[in-house]
LOVEXLUM-683018 format. One line per field, with one value per residue (C-alpha): residue number from 0; residue in three letters; x, y, z. Coordinates in Angstrom, 2 decimals. Layout:
<rs>
k <- (NUM  ...)
r <- (ALA  ...)
px <- (X  ...)
py <- (Y  ...)
pz <- (Z  ...)
</rs>
This chain:
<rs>
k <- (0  1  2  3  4  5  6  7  8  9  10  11  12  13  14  15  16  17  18  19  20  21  22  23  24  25  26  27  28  29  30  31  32  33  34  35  36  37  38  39  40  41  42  43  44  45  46  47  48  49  50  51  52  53  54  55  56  57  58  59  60  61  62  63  64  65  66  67  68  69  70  71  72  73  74  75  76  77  78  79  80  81  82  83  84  85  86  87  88  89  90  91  92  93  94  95  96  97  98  99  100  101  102  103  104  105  106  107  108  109  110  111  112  113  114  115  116  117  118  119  120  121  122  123  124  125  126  127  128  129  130  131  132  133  134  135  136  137  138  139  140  141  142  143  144  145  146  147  148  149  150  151  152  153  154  155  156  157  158  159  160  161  162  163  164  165  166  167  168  169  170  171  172  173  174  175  176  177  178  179  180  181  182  183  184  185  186  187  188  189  190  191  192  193  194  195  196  197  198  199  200  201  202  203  204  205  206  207  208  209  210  211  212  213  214  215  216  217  218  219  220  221  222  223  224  225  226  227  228  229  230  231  232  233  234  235  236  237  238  239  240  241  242  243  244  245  246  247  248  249  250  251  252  253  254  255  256  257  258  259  260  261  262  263  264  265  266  267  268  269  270  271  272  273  274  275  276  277  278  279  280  281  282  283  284  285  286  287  288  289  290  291  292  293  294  295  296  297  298  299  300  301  302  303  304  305  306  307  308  309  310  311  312  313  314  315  316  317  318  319  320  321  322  323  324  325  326  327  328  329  330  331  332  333  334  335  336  337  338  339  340  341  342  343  344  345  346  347  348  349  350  351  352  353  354  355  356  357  358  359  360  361  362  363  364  365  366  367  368  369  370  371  372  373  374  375  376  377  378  379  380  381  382  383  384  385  386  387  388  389  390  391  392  393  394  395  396  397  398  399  400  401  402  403  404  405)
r <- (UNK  UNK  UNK  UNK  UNK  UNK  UNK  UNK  UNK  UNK  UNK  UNK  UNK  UNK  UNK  UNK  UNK  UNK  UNK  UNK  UNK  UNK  UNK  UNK  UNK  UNK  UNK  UNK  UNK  UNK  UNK  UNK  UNK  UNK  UNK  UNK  UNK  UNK  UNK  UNK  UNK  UNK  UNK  UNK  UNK  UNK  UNK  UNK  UNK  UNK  UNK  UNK  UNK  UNK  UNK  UNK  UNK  UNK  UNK  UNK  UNK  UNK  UNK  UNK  UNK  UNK  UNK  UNK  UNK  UNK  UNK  UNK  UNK  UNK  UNK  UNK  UNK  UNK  UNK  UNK  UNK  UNK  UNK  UNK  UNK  UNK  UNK  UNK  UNK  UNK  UNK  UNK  UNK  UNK  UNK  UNK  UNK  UNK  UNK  UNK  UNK  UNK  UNK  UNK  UNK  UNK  UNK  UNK  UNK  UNK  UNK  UNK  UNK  UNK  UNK  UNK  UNK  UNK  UNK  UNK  UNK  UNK  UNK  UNK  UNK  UNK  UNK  UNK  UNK  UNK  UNK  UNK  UNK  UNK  UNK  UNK  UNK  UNK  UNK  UNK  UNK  UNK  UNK  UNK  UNK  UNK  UNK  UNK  UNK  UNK  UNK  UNK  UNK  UNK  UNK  UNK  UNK  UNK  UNK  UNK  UNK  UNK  UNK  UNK  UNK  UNK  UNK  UNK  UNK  UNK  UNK  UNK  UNK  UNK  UNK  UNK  UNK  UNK  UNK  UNK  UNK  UNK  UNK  UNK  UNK  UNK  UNK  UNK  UNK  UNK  UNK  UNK  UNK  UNK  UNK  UNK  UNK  UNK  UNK  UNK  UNK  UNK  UNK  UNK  UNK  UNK  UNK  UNK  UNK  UNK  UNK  UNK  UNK  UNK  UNK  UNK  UNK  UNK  UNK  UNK  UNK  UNK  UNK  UNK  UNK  UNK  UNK  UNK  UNK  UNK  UNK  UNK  UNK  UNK  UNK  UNK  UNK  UNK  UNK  UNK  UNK  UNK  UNK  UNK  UNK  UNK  UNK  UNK  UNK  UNK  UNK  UNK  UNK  UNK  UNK  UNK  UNK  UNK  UNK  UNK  UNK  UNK  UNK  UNK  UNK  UNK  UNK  UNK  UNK  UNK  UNK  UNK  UNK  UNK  UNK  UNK  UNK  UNK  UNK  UNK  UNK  UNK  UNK  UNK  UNK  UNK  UNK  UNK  UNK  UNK  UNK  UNK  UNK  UNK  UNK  UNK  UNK  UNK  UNK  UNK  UNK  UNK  UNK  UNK  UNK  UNK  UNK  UNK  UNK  UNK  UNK  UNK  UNK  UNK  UNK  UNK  UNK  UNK  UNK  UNK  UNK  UNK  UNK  UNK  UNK  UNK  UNK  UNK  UNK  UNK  UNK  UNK  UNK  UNK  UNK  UNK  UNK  UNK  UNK  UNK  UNK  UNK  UNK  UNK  UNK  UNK  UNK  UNK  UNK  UNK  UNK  UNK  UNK  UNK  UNK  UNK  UNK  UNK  UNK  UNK  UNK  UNK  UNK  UNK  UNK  UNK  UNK  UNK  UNK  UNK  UNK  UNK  UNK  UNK  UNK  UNK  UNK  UNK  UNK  UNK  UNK  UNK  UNK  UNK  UNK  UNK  UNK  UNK  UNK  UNK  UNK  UNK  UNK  UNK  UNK  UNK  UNK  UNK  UNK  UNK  UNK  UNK  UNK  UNK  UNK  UNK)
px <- (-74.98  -76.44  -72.74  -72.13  -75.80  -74.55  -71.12  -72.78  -74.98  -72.06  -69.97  -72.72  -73.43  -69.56  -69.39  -72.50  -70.98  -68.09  -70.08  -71.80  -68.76  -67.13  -70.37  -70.17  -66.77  -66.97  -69.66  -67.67  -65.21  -67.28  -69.22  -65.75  -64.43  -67.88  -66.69  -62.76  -61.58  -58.51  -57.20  -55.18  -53.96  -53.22  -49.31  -47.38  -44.34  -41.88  -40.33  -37.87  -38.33  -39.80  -43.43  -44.52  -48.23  -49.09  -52.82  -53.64  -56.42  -57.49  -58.23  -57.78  -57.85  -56.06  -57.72  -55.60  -54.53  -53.88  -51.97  -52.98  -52.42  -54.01  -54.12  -55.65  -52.44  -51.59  -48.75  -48.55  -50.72  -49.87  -46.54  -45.79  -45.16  -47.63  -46.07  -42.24  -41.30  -38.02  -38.70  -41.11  -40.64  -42.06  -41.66  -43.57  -46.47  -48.38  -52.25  -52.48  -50.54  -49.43  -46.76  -44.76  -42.77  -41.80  -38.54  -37.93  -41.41  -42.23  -44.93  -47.27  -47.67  -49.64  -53.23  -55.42  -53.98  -56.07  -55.88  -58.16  -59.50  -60.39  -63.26  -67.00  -67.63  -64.46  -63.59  -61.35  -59.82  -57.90  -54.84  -54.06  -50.49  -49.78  -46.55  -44.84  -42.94  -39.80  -39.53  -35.95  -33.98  -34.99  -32.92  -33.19  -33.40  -33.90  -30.86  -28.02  -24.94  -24.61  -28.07  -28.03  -29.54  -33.36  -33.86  -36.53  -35.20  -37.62  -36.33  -37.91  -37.71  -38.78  -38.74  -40.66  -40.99  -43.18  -46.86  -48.82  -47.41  -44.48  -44.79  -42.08  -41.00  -38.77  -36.30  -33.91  -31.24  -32.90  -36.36  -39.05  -40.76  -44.54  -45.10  -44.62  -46.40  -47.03  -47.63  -49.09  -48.55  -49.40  -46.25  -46.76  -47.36  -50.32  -49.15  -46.78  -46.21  -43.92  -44.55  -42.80  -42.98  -41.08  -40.08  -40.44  -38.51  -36.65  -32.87  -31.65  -28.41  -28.98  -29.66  -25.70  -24.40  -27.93  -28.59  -31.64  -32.80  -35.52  -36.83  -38.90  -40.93  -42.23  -44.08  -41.14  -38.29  -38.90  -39.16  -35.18  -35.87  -34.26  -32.72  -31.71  -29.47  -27.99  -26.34  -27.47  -24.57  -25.92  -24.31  -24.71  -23.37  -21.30  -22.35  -20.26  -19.69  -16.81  -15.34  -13.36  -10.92  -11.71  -15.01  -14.01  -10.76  -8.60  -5.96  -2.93  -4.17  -4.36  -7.36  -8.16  -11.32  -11.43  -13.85  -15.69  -17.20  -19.17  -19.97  -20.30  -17.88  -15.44  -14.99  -12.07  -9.74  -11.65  -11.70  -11.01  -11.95  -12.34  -14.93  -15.70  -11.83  -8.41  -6.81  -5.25  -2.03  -0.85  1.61  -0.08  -3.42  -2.04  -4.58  -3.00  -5.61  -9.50  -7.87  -7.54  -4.93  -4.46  -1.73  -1.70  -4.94  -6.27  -8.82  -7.79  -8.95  -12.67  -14.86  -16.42  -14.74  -16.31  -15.05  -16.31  -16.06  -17.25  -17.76  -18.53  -22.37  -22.36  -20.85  -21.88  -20.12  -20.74  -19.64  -18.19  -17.66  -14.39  -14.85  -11.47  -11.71  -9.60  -8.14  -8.03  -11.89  -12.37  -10.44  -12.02  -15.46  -14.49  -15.74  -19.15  -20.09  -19.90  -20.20  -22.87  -24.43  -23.65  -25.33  -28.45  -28.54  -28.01  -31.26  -33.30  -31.86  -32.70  -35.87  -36.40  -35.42  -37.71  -41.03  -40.45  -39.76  -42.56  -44.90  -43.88  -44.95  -48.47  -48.52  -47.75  -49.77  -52.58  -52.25  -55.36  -57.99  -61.58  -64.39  -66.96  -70.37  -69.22  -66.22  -69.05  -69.29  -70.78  -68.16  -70.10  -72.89  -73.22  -73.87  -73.60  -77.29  -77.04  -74.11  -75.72  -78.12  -76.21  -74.08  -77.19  -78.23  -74.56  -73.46  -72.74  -70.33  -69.22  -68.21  -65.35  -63.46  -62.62  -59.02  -58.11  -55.41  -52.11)
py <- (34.64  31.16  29.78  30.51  28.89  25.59  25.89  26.48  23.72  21.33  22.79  22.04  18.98  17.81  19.31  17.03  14.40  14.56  15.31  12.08  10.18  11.02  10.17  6.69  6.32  7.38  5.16  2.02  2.99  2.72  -0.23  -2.41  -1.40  -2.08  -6.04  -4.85  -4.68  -4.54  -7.35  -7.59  -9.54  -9.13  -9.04  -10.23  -9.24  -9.47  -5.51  -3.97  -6.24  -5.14  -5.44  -5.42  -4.58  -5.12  -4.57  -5.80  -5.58  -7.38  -6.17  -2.60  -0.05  3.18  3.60  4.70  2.98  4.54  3.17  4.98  3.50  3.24  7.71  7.52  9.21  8.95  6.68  6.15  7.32  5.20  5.91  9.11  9.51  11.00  11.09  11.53  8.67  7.17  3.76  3.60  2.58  2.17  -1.50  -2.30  0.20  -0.53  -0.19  -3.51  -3.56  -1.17  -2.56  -0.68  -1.68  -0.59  -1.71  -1.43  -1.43  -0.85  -1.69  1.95  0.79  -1.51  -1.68  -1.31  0.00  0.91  0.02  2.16  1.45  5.31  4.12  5.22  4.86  4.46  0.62  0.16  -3.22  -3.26  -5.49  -5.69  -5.10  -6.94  -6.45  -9.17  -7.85  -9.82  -11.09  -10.00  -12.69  -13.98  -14.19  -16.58  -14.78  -16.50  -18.86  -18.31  -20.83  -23.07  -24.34  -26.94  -29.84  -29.92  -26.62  -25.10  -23.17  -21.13  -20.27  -17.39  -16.62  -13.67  -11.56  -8.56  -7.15  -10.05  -9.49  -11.67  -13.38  -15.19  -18.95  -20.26  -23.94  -25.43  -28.14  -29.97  -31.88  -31.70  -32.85  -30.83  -29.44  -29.28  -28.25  -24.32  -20.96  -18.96  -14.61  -12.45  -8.78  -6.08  -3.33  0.48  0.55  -1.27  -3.26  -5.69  -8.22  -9.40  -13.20  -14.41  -18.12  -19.88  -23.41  -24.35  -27.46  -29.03  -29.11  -32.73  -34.20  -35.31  -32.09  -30.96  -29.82  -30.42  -27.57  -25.70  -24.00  -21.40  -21.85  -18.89  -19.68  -16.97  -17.06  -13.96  -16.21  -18.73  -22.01  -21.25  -20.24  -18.19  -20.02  -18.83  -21.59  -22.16  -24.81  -26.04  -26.17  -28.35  -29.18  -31.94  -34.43  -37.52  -40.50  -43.51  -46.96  -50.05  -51.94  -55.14  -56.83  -60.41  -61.79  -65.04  -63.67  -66.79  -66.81  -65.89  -64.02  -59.77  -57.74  -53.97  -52.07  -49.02  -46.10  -44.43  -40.82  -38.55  -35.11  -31.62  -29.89  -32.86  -34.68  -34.74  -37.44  -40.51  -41.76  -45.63  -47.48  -50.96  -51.89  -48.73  -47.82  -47.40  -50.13  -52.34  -53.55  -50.57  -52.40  -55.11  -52.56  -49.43  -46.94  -44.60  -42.05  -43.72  -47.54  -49.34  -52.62  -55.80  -57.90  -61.52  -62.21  -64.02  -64.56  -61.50  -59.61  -60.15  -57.77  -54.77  -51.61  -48.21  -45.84  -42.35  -39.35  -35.47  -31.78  -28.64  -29.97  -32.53  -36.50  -40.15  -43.58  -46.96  -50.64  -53.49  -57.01  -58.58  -62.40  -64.56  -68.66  -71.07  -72.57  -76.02  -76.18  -74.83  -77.37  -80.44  -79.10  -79.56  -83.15  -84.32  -84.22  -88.51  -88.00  -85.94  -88.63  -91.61  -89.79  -89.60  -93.38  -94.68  -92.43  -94.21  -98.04  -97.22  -95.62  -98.47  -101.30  -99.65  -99.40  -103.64  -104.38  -103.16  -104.40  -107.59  -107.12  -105.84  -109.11  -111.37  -109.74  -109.78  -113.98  -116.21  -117.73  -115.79  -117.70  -117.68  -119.21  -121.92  -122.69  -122.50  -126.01  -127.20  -128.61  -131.50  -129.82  -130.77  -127.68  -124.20  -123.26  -126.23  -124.79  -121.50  -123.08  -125.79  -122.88  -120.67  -123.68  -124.20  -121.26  -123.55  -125.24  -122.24  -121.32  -124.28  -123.41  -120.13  -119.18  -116.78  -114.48  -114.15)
pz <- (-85.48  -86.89  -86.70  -83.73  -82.21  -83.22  -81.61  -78.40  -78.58  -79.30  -76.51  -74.00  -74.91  -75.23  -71.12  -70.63  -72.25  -69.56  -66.85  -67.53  -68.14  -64.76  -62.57  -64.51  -63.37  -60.03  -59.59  -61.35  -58.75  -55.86  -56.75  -57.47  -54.03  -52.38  -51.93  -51.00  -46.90  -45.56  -43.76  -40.75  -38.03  -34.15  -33.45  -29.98  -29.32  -26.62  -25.01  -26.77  -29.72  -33.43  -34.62  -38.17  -38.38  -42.31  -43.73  -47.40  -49.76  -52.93  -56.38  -54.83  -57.46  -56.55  -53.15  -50.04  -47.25  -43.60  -40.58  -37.25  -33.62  -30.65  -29.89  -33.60  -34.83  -38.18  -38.47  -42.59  -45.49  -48.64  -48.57  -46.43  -43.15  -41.03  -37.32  -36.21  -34.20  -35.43  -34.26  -37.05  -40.86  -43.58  -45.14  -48.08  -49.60  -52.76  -53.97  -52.41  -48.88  -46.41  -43.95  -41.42  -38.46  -34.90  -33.48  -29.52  -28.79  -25.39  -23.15  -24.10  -27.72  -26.44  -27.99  -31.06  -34.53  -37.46  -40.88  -43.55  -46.76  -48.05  -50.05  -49.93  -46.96  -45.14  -44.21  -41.80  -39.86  -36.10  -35.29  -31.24  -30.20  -27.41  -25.73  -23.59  -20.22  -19.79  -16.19  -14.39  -13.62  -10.66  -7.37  -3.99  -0.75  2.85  3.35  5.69  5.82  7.66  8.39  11.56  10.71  12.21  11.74  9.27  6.39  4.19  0.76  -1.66  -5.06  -6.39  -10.19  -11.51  -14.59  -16.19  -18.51  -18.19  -15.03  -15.03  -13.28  -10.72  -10.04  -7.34  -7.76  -5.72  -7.50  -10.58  -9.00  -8.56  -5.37  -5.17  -1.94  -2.13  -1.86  -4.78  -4.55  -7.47  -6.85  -9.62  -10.44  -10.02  -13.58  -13.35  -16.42  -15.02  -12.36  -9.27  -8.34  -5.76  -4.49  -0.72  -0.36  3.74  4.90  7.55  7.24  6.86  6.49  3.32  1.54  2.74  -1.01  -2.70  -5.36  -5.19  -7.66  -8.65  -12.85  -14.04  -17.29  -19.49  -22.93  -23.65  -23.02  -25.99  -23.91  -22.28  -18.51  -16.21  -13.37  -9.66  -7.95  -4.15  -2.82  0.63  3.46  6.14  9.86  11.57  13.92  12.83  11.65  12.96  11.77  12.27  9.77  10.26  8.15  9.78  10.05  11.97  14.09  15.64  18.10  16.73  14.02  13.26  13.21  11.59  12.50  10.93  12.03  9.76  10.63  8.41  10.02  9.08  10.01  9.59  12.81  15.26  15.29  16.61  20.14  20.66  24.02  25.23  27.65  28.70  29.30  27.84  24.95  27.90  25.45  23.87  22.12  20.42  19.89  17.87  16.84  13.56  12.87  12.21  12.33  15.18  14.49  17.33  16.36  17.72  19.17  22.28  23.92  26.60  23.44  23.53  24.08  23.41  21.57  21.16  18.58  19.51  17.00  17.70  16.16  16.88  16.29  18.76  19.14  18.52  18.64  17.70  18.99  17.73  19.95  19.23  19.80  19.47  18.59  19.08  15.81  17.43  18.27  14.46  13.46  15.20  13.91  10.67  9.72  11.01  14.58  15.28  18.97  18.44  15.88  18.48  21.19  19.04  18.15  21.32  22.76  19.69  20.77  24.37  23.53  20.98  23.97  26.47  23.73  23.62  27.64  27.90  25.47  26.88  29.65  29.16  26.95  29.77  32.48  29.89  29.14  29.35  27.16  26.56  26.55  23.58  22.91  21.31  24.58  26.79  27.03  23.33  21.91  21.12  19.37  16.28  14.46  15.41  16.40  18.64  20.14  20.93  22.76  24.54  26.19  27.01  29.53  30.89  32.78  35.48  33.55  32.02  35.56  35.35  32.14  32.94  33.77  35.87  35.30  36.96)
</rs>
């Protein structure tokens, strides 16, 4: 009985010993994970593609770590996998990272996933899943060939399908178009969007084979747009002008004017008139298609032609005045003008001739001898004083030196 007291009393005290041991430990434990969280970060990705949602944690020592999305389902603990979903894998798990991934995500895994750190307490950390909608490729509704020219033409372009909002620019030959309306409509899902966006203008000439085109930009299409394009088919009436081969036609000489007609459709054969009527020399003026030729000119030839071109759209003409010279009058003008030159001096010697006739004869009419104190009689002063007043007191004889004039 005394043996066996003492083998008691070391068999309680070696269970103490243990029990003692293990609190220790467990509180070690929870004292080095007190510092430790799990890290994470948000994710974007673009439908149908793959996320990888990863969650690590430092200096972790043998604590679990959960994945759970946005239902609070258990997607991965440690290593196992919690829920059956094929589209999701496990790709790296260790005492220090948990990372899984979900290919052909779709627009419902959108939202907040859960990473947790099974220490005491619990720490957990979220990561947002956002998932980009993909915007259908857009198309261009509104146009109906051919467009007359003048009238208005509205254009529309239109796609679905995008999150967030897709954005939609106009160009025209490669130059964009400010002036348009822009339409934001939610889908039925209530998670993505229809925009929509019209281009009104006034059909002009000018726009016949221009290509219009529709860009869609997305944040899910990685900078390379989707484009919509239409060419424009515009109809309008012709545009006339004449061209001549001789810019100084003589007598003798040939002349081409050629009519030029742009139209849409292309116009008719062209209509050539003189003066309001019919080429008068058939013979000598020979129209072949657009090009009107007159052989041997003279001066019968002058005057005005009309080319005149139509379409279905409508007609318009334009004029050109023939004028024939004389070689011979050409010729004499060649050197200077000396008859003209003589002309012009003998104006300036008669002009000159006239100016001096009479000058002379305001000079002669204009002849005679004004009198002055000193001719009024003191010529015989002897100084000048004297002769001031010498001629005061001889008006009288003043009166007998004058002359008259004639």
């Amino acid at each position: 009985m005394s043996r066996e007291r003492p083998e008691r009393k070391d068999l309680v005290f070696l269970l103490f010993l243990c029990i003692l041991i293990t609190v220790a430990a467990t509180k070690n434990k929870a004292r080095g994970s007190q510092g430790q969280f799990p890290l994470t970060q948000n994710v974007t990705v673009v439908e149908g593609g793959t996320a990888n949602l990863t969650c690590r944690v430092d200096q972790n020592d043998n604590t679990s770590l959960q994945w759970s999305n946005p239902a609070q389902q258990t997607l991965y603990f440690d290593d196992k996998k919690a829920l059956r979903d094929n589209r999701i894998e496990l790709v790296r798990a260790s005492w220090h990272e948990l990372s899984i991934s979900v290919s052909d995500v779709s627009l419902s895994d959108e939202g907040q996933y859960t990473c947790s750190l099974f220490t005491m307490p619990v720490k957990t950390s979220k990561a947002f899943l956002t998932v980009l909608g993909v915007p259908e490729k857009p198309q261009i509704t509104g146009f109906t060939s051919p467009v007359m020219e003048g009238e208005r033409m509205q254009l529309t372009c239109k796609t679905s399908g995008s999150k967030p909002a897709a954005d939609i620019r106009w160009f025209k030959n490669d130059k964009e178009v400010k002036d348009v309306k822009y339409l934001k409509e939610e889908d039925a899902n209530r998670k993505t969007f229809t925009v929509s966006s019209t281009m009104d203008f006034l059909a002009d000439r000018n726009d016949d084979g221009a290509v219009v085109s529709c860009r869609v930009d997305h944040e899910s299409l990685n900078s390379t747009p989707q484009i919509a394009m239409q060419v424009l088919e515009i109809h309008y009436t012709p545009l006339v002008k004449i061209i001549s081969s001789n810019s100084w036609p003589e007598e003798g000489q040939s002349i081409i004017l050629t009519c030029e007609s742009k139209g849409k459709p292309v116009p008719e054969p062209v209509l050539w008139t003189k003066d309001g009527g019919e080429l008068p020399d058939p013979e000598r003026m020979v129209v072949n298609g657009r090009v009107l030729s007159i052989s041997f000119l003279n001066k019968t030839d002058n005057g005005t032609y009309r080319c005149e071109a139509k379409n279905p759209i409508g007609r318009n003409s334009t004029e050109y005045v023939l004028i024939v010279h004389d070689p011979n009058a050409l010729a004499g003008q060649t050197g200077p003008d000396h008859a003209l030159i003589g002309g012009i001096v003998a104006v300036v010697v008669f002009v000159t001739l006239c100016s001096i006739i009479l000058l002379g004869r305001y000079l002669a009419r204009h002849k005679g001898t004004y009198l002055t104190n000193e001719a009024k009689g003191a010529e015989d002063a002897p100084d000048a004083d004297t002769a001031i007043i010498n001629a005061e007191g001889s008006q009288v004889n003043a009166e007998e030196k004058k002359e008259y004039f004639i």
